[in-house]
N, CA, C and O atoms as CSV, one atom per row, in Angstrom:
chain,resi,resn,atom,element,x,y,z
A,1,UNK,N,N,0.834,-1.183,0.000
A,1,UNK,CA,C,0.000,0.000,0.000
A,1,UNK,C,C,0.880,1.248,0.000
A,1,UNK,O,O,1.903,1.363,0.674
A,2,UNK,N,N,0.387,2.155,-0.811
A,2,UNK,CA,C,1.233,3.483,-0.928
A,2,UNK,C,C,1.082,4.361,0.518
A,2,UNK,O,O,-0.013,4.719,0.951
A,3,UNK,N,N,2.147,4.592,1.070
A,3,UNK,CA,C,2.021,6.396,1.645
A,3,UNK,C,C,1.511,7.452,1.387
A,3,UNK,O,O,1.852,8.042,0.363
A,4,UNK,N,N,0.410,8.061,2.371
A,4,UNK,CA,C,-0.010,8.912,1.744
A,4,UNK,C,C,0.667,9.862,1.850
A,4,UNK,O,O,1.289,9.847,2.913
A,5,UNK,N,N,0.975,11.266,0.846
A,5,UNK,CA,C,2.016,12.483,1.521
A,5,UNK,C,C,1.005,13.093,1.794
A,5,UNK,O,O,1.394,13.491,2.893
A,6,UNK,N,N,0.062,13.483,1.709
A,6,UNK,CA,C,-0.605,14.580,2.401
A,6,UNK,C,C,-1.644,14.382,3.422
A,6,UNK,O,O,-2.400,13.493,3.030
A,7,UNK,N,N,-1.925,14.751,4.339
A,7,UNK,CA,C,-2.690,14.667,5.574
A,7,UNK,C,C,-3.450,15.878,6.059
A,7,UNK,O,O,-2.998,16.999,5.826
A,8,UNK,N,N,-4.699,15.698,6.790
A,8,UNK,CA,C,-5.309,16.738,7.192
A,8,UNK,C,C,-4.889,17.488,8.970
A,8,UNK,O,O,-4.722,16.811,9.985
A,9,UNK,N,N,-4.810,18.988,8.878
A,9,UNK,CA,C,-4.505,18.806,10.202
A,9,UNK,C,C,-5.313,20.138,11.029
A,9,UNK,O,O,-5.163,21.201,10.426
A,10,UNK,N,N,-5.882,20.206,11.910
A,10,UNK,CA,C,-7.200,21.463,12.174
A,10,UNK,C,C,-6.481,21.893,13.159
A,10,UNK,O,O,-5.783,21.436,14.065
A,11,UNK,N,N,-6.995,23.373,12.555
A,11,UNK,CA,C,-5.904,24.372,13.213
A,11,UNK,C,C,-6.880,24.802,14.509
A,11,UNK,O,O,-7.877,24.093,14.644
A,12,UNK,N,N,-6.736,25.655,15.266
A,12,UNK,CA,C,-7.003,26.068,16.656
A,12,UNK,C,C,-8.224,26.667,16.330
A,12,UNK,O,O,-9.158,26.274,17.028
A,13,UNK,N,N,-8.558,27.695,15.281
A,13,UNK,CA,C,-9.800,28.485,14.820
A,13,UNK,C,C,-10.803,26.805,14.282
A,13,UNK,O,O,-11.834,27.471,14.187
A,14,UNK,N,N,-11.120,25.853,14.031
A,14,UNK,CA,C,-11.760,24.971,13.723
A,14,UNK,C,C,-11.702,25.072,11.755
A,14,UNK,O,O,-12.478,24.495,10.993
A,15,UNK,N,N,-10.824,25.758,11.464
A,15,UNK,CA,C,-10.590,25.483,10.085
A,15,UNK,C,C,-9.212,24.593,9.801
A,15,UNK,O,O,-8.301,24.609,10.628
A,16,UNK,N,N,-9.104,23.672,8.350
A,16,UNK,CA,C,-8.753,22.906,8.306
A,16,UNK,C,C,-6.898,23.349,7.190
A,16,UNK,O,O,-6.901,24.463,6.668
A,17,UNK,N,N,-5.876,22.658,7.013
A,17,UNK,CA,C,-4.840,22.978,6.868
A,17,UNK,C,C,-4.390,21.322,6.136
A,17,UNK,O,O,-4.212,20.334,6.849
A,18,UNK,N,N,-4.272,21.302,4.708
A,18,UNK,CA,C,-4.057,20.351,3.994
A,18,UNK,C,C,-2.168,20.156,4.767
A,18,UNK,O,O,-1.837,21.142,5.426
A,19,UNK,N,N,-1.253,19.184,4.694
A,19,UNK,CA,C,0.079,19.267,4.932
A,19,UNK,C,C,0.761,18.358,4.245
A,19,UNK,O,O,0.774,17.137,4.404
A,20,UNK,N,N,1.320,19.005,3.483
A,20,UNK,CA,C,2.586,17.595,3.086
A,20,UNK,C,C,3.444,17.152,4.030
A,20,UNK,O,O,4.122,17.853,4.781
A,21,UNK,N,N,3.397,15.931,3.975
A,21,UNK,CA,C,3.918,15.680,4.935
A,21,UNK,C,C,5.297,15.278,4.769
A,21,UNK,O,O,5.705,14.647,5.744
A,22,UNK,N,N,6.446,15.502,3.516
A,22,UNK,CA,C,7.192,15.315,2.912
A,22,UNK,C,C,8.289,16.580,3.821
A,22,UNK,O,O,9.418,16.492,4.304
A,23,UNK,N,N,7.124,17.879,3.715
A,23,UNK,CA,C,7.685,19.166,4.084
A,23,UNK,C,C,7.628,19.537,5.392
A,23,UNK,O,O,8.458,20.299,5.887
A,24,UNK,N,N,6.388,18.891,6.211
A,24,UNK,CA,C,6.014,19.493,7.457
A,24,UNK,C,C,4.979,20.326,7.432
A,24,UNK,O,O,4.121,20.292,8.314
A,25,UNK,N,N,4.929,21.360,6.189
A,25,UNK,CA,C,4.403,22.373,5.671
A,25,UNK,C,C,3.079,22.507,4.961
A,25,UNK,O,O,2.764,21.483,4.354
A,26,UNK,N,N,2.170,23.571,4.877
A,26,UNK,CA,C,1.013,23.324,3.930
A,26,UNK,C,C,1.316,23.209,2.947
A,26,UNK,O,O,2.236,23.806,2.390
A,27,UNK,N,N,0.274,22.031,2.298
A,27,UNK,CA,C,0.924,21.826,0.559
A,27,UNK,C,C,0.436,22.775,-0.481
A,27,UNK,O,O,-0.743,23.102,-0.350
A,28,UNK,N,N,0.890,23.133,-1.182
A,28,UNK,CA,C,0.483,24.311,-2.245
A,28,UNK,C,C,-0.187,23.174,-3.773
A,28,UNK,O,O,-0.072,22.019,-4.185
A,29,UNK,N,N,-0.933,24.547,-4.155
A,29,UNK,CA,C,-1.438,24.365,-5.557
A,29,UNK,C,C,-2.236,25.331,-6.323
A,29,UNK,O,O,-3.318,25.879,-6.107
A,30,UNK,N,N,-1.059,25.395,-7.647
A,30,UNK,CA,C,-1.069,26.577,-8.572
A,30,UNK,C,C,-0.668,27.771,-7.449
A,30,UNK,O,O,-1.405,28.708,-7.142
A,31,UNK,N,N,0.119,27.619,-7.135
A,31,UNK,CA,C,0.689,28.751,-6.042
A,31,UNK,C,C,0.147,29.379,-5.351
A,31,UNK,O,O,0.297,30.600,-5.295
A,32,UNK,N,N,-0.920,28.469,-4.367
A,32,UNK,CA,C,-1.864,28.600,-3.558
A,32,UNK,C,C,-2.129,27.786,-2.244
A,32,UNK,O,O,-3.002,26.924,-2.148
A,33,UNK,N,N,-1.066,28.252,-1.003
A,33,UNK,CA,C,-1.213,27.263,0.283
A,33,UNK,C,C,-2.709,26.945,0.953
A,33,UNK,O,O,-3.604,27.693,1.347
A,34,UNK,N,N,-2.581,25.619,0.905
A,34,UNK,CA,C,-3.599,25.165,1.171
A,34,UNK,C,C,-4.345,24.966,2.879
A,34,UNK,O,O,-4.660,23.876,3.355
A,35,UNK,N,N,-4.477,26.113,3.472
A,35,UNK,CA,C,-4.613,26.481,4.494
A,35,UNK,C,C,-5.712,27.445,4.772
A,35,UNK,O,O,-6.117,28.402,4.111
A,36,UNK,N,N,-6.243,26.759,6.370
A,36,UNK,CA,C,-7.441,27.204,7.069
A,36,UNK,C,C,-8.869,27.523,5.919
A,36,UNK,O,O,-9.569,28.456,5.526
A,37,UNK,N,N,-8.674,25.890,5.727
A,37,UNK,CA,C,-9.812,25.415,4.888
A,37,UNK,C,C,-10.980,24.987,5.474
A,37,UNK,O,O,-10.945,24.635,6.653
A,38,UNK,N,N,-12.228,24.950,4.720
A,38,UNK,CA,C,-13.446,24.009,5.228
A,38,UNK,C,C,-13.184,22.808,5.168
A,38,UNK,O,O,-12.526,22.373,4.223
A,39,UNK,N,N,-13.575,22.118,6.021
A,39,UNK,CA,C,-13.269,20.736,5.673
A,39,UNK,C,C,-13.425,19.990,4.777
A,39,UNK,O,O,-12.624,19.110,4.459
A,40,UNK,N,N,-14.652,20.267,4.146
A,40,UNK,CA,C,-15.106,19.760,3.406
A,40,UNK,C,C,-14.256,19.736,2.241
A,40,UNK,O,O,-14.054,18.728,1.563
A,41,UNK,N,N,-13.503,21.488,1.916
A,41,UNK,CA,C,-12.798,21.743,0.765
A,41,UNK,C,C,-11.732,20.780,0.667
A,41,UNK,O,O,-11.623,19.911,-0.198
A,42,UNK,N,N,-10.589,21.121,2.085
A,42,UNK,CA,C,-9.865,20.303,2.131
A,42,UNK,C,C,-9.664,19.016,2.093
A,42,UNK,O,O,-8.514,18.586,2.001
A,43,UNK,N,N,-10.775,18.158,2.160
A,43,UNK,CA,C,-11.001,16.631,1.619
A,43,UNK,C,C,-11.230,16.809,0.270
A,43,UNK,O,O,-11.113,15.815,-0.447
A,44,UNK,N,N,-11.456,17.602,-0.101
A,44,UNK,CA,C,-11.569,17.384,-2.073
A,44,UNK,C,C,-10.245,17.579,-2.514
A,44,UNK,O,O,-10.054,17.162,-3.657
A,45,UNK,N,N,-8.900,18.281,-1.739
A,45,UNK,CA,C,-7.997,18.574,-2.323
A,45,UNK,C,C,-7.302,17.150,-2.296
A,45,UNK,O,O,-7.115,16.809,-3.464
A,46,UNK,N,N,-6.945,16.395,-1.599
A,46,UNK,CA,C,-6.065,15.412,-1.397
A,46,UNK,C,C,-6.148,14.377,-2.479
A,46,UNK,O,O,-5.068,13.878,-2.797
A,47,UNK,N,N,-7.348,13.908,-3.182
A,47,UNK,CA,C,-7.180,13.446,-4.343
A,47,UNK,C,C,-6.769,14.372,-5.295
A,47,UNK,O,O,-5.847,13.878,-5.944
A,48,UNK,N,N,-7.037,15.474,-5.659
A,48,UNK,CA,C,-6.157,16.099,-6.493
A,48,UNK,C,C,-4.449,16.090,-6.332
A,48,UNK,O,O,-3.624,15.726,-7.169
A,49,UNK,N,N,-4.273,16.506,-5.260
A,49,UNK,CA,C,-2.721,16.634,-4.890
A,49,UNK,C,C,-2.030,15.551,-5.446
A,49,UNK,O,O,-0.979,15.700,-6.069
A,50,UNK,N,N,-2.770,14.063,-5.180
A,50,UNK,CA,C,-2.222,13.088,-5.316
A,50,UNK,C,C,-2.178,12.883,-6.763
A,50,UNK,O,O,-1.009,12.649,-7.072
A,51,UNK,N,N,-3.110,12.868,-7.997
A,51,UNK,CA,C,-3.294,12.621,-9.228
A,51,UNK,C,C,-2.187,13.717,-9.519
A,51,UNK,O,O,-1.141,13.103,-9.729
A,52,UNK,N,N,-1.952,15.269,-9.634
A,52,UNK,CA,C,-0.798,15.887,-9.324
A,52,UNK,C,C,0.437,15.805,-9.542
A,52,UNK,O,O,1.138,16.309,-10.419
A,53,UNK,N,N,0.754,14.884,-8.363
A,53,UNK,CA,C,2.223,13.926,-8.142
A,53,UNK,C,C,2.125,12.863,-8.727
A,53,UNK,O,O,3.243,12.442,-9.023
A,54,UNK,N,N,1.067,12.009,-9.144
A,54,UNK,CA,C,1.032,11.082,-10.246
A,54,UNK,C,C,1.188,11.316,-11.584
A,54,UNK,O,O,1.888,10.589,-12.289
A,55,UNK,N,N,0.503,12.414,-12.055
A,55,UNK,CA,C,1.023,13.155,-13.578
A,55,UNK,C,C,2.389,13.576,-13.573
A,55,UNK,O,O,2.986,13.380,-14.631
A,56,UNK,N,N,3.171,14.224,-12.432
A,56,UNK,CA,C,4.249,14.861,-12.957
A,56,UNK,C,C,5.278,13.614,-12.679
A,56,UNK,O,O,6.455,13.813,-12.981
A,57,UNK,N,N,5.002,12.645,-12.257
A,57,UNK,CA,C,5.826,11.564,-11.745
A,57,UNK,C,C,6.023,10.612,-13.021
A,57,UNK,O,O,6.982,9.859,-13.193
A,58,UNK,N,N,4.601,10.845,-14.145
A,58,UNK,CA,C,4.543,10.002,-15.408
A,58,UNK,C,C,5.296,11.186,-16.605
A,58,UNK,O,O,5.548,10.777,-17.738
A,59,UNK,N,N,5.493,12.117,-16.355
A,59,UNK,CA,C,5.897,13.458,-17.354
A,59,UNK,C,C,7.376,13.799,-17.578
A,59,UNK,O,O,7.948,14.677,-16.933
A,60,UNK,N,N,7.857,13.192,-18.356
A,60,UNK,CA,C,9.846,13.032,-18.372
A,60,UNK,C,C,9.941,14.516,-18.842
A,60,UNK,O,O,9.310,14.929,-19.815
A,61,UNK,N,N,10.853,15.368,-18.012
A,61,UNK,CA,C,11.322,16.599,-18.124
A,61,UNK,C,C,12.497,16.760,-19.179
A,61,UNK,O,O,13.293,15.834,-19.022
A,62,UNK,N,N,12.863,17.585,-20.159
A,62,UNK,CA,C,13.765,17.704,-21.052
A,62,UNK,C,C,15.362,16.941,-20.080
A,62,UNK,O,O,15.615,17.390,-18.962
A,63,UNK,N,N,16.033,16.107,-20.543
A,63,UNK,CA,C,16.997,15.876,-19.815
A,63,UNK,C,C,16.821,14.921,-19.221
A,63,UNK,O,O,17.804,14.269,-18.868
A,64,UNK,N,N,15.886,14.611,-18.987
A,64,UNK,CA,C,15.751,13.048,-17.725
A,64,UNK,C,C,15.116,11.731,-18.822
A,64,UNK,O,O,14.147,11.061,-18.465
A,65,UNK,N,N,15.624,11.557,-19.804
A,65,UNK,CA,C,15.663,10.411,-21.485
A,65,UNK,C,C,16.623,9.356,-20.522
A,65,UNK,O,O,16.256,8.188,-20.649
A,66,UNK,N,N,17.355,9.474,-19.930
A,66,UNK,CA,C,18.404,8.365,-19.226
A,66,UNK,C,C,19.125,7.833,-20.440
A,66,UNK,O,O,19.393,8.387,-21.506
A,67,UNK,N,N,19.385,6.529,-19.971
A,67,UNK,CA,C,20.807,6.421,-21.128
A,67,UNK,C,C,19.789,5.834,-22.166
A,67,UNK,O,O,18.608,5.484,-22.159
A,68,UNK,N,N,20.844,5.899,-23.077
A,68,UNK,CA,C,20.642,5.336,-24.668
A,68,UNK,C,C,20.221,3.951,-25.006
A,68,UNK,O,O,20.095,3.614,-26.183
């Protein structure tokens, strides 16, 4: 079974704070921290995040062809 990297974590005000947990940190998307969310929102993000890191994980960057 995979690891999940991202986790939910509720902040002191009762709003919610997506975290990678890679970083410690809130996880971003489209250059947007994902913090002191509804809950609700923040459970819709975590399948995204993840499909995300699954696309760019399938997406070979100029340079990364490996050997011949």
């Amino acid at each position: 079974m995979e690891a999940q990297r991202y986790d939910l974590k509720e902040e002191p005000d009762g709003s919610w704070t997506v975290i990678d947990k890679e970083t410690g940190q809130a996880a971003e998307l489209n250059g947007e921290r994902l913090a002191h969310l509804d809950i609700h929102l923040a459970n819709e993000y975590l399948p995204l995040l993840k499909l995300r890191d699954t696309v760019s994980g399938l997406i070979r960057k100029p340079g990364d062809e490996g050997p011949a």
